[in-house]
N, C-alpha and C positions, 0 to 999 in steps of 0.2 A: 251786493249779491255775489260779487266771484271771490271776495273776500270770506264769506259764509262758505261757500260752494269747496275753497281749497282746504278751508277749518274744519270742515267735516269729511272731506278726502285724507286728511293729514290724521284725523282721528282715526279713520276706517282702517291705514294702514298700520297706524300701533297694534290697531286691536287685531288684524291680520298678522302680526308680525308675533306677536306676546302667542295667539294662539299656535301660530309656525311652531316655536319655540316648547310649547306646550306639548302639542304632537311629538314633537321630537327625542321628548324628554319620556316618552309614558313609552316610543316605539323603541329607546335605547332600555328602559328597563325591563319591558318583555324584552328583548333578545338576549339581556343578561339572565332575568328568570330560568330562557329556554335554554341556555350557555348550561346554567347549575345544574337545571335535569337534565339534562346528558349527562353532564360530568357525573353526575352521583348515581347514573343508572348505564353506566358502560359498562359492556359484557353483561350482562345482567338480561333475563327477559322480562320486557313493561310490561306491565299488567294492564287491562283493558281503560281502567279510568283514567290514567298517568295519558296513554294514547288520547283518547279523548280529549284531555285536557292541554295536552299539547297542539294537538290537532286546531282548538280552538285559540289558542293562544297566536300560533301560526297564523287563522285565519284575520285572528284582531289586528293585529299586525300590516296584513296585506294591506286592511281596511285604513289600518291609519296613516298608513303610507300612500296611499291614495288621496286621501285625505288633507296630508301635508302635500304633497304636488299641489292641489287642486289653490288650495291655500298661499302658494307658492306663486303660482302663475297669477290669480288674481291680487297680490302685494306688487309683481314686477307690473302687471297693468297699469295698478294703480299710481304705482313712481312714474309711470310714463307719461299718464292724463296728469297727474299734477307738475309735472317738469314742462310741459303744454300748457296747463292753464298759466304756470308761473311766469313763462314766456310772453303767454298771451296778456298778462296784470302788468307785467313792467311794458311793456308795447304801450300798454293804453295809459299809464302813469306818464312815458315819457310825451306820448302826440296831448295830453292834457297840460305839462310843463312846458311841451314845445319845444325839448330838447332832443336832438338825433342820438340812436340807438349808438 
């Protein structure tokens, strides 16, 4: 059962982790996107949709950044519960062998 229990905690963290990474990668190319439109529109006045589109850009952004926190805190959780249960599997591997920690 705790062998099950840490195979599917150890799964939940890849896929926490793969998605981290995932975030991280889409919030590094919007802010290079947002990088180019400025560059290519300095001194220059924006025209309403360019604002828009940045504006929205901006807010996707915030979202994913959040997003990755969130994802963040629950990957260090989950290293935590599983360094605990691992704790707890070799504990009960050694009072089964009967050999001291």
């Amino acid at each position: 059962m705790q062998l099950e229990q840490i195979n599917a905690l150890l799964f939940e963290k890849v896929n926490l982790q793969s998605e981290g990474l995932d975030q991280r990668d889409r919030m590094l190319q919007r802010e290079r996107d947002i990088g180019d439109l400025r560059a290519s529109l300095s001194g220059k006045d924006i025209p309403e949709d360019i604002k828009a589109r940045l504006l929205k850009m901006h807010e996707d952004n915030v979202h994913l950044q959040e997003q990755f926190k969130t994802a963040q805190e629950k990957l260090i959780k989950a290293r935590a519960f599983i360094k605990q249960q691992d704790k707890l599997f070799k504990e009960e591997q050694a009072k089964k062998d009967g050999l001291p920690l």
